[in-house]
N, C-alpha and C positions, 0 to 999 in steps of 0.2 A: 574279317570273320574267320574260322576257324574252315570254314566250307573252301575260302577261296584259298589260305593256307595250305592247304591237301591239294589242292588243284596245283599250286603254285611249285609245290615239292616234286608233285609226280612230271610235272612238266617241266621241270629243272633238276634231272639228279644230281648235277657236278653241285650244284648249291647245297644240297642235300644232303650231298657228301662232306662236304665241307663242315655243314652244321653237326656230323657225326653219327648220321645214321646209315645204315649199313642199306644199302642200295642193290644188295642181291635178292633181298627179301623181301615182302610187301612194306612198304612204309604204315606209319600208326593211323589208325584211323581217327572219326570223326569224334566217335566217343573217350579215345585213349585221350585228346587233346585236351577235351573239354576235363574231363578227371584231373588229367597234370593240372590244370587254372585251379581247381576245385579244394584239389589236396596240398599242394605244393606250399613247402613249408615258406613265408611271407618274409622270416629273417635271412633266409639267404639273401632273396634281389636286394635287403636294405644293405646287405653287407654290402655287396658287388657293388651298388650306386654309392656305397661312401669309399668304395677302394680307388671309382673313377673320378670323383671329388677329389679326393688326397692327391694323385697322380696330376689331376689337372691346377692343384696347390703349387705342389711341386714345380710345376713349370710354370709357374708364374700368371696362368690364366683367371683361375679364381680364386680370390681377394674375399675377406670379411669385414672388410670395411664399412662398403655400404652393403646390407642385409636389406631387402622387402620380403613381405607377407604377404599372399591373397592367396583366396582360395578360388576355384573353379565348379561349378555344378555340373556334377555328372547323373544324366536322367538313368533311370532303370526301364527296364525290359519289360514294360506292361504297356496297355492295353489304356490303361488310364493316364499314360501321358502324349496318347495321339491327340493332338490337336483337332481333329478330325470329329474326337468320340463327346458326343453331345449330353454324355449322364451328367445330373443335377447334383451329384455326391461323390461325385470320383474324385474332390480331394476333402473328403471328409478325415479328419483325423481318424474315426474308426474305421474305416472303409480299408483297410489293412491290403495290400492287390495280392489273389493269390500266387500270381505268379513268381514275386522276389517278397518271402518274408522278413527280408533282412532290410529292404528299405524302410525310407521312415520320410514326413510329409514335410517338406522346405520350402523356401520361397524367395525366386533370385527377383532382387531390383536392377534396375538399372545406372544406382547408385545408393549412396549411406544417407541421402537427405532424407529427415523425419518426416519431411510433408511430400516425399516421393510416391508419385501415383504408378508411375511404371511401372509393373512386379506383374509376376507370377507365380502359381506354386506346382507344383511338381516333384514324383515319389522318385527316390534316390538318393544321393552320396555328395560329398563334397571331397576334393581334394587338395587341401592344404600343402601351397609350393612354397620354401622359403628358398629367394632368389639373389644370387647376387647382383647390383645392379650395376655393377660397371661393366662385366662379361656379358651380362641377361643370360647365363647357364643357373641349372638348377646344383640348391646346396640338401636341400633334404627336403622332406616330404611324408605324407602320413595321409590317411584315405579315414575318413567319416561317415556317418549318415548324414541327413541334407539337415537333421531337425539340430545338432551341435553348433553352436553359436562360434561364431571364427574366434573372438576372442577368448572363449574357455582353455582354446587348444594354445596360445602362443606362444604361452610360457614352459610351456611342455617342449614343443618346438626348439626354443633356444634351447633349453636346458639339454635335450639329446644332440642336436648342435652340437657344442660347445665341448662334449663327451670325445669326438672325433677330432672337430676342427675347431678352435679358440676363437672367439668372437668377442674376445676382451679389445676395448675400446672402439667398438663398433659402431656404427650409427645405423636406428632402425627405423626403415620408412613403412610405414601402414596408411588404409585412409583411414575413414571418420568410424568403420565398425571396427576396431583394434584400441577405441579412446577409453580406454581402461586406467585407471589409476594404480593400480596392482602393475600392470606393464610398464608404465613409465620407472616405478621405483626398485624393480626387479633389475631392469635394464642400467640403472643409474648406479643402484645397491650393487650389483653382484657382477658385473660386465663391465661399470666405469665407461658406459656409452652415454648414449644421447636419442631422445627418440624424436620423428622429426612424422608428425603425425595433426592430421587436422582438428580441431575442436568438433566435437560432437554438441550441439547444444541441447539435444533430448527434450526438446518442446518449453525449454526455459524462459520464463517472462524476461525481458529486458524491460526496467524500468525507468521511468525519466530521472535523473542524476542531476544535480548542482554541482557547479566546481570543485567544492568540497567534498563529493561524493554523498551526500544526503539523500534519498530519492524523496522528490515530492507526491506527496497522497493523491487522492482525486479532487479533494476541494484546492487542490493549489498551492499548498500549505509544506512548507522546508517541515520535515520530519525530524525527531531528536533521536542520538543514542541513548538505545535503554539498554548497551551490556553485553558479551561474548557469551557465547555458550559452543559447546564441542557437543558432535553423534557425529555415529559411524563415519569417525576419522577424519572428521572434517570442521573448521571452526567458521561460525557465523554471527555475525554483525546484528544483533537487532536495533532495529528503530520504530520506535510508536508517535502517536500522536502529540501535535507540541499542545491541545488542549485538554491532554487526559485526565489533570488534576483541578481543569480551571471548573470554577462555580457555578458562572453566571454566563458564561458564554455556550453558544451552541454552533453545530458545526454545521460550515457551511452547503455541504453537500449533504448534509442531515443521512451520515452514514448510520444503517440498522447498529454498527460496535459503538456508537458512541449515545445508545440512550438502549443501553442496557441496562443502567439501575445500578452500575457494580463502580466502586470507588475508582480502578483506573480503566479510562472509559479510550474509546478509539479507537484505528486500526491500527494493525502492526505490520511490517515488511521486514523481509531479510536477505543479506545480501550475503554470500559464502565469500570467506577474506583468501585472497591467494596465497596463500601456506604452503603450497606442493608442488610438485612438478609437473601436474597436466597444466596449472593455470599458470604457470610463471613462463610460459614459453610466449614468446612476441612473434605471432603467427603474421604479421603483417612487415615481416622483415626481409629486407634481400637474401639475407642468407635463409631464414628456410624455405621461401620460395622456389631459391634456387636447388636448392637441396633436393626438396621434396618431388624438383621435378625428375629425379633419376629415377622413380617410382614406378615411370610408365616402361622399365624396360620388365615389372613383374605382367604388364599389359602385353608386352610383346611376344614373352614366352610362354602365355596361357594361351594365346593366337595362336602359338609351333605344336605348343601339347594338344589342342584341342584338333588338327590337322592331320595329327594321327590315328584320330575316330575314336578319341575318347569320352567326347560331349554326351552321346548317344552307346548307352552298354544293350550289348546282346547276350550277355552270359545273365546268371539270374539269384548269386548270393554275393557276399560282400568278401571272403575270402577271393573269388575271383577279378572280383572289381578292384580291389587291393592289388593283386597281382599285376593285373594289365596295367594299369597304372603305372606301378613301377617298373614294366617294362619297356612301355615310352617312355619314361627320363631315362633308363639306361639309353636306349638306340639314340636319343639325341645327344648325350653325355659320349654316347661311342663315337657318333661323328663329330663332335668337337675334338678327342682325343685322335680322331683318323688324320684331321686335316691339319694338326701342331705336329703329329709323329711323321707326316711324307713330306712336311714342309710346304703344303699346298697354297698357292697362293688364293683357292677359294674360300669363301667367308665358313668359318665353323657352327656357323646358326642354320648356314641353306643346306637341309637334307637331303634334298631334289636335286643339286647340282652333287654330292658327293655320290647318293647314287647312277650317276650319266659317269662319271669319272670311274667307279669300280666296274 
């Protein structure tokens, strides 16, 4: 916080000094701090964090080869996200908190599964890191409200990527909230990557199948093709009843479609034909397995950024929360670049060991 900052200054001038303030004089106060968060223009730190990216390129640290995505929930500075506060409407969508009118109402699970009961919701921000996973250093970054869905932003993400540092032929790991169909073909179209990402099944019946792939109806019954048809970009398989034409027969599960009165009588099912590149991926293969598990090192840096007390904000609009943000990837980006520049033999992830060292 900004309190213990001024403490830490005034009871450190050599540090003080160093940071370049003039030490004769009273240092800034409490209010001046919070204003710099407040007003501070937000393209500088993205410059500064892709100068220490480039640099850390340079030296062969970090690689675009393997890219991950996730984002992080960062709570806001109300009153309505104390666990504590027992009101029946404090995450009402209207319920706006006065304190940060910039947040907005999200809801973090405990993972991407559809029948995930874990969750919570809570007013605040999300911080979208895109991470290298062979280093687990940060490659860029972008700060949201909590209610922005992670994959609206990720094509945004590479695409400013890719502006600084190339991420042509890359491979991109996400979980099951990044299974976008637009991302696969983006990433394929215009990068010549590969994306390496789990199926989302979004509440899809699985239906019983014959070898041939037929699904059978409810009376038990091998269903026939009735014909292709294309919507929104996608092509499916219809299959109807094999007694929709017959006369004299009735069906055996005396389904309500098949004595409707109408010449083709029965149910119908459809199966979407794997045409693209979210369904042509063989998710049950060594290699993406193997792949997909470098994923957990975007786990391990949301563990380092959140260590820096950014889970929980004290400041109270989104230009600040944007700011601080990116001031944590820079000071970890600075001690990766500390520990490659003195030749340290200490790991460039541990921050805690390079500050005992300075």
């Amino acid at each position: 916080m900004v309190t213990e900052l001024v403490d830490y200054l005034n009871n450190n001038l050599l540090i003080a000094h160093y940071c370049g303030f003039d030490i004769t004089v009273p240092l800034p106060s409490y209010w001046t701090f919070d204003r710099f968060l407040k007003n501070f223009d937000h393209s500088v730190l993205s410059d500064i964090m892709k100068s220490q990216v480039l640099i850390l390129s340079e030296q062969g640290i970090i690689d675009s080869s393997f890219i991950g995505l996730d984002s992080t929930p960062v709570a806001a500075n109300t009153s309505q996200n104390n666990p504590k506060s027992f009101l029946s409407n404090k995450f009402k969508p209207d319920n706006q908190p006065k304190a940060d009118q910039d947040c907005k109402l999200g809801v973090h699970t405990a993972s991407n599964q559809s029948n995930e009961k874990n969750y919570e919701f809570y007013w605040g921000y999300k911080n979208h890191v895109l991470v290298d996973c062979i280093s687990g250093l940060p490659v860029y970054e972008i700060t949201t409200t909590a209610d922005v869905h992670d994959s609206s932003v990720a094509l945004d993400i590479l695409a400013d990527t890719h502006a600084f540092l190339p991420i042509t032929e890359c491979t991109f790991l996400a979980d099951k909230g990044y299974d976008v169909k637009n991302i696969y073909n983006q990433v394929h179209t215009l990068y010549q990557g590969e994306c390496i990402i789990p199926l989302n099944v979004r509440n899809t019946k699985n239906p019983k199948l014959l070898p041939q792939g037929n699904p059978i109806c409810e009376a038990g019954l091998a269903m026939w093709k009735d014909g292709k048809f294309s919507d929104h970009g996608r092509t499916r398989q219809k299959f109807c009843c094999p007694l929709k034409s017959s006369k004299n027969d009735e069906c055996p599960c005396h389904h309500k479609n098949f004595y409707n009165g109408k010449k083709h009588r029965g149910c119908t099912k459809y199966i979407t034909i794997p045409d693209d590149l979210r369904l042509s991926i063989d998710r049950n293969s060594k290699y993406f397995k193997s792949t997909y598990s470098l994923r957990t090192e975007c786990e391990r840096y949301n563990s380092r950024f959140k260590n820096t007390g950014q889970e929980r904000m004290w400041v109270r609009n989104k230009n600040s929360v944007a700011n601080l943000n990116t001031l944590a990837h820079i000071s970890l980006l600075a001690v990766a670049i500390a520990a490659i520049t003195t030749h340290s033999s200490q790991s460039y992830r541990k921050l805690k060991a390079r500050k005992r060292i300075a």
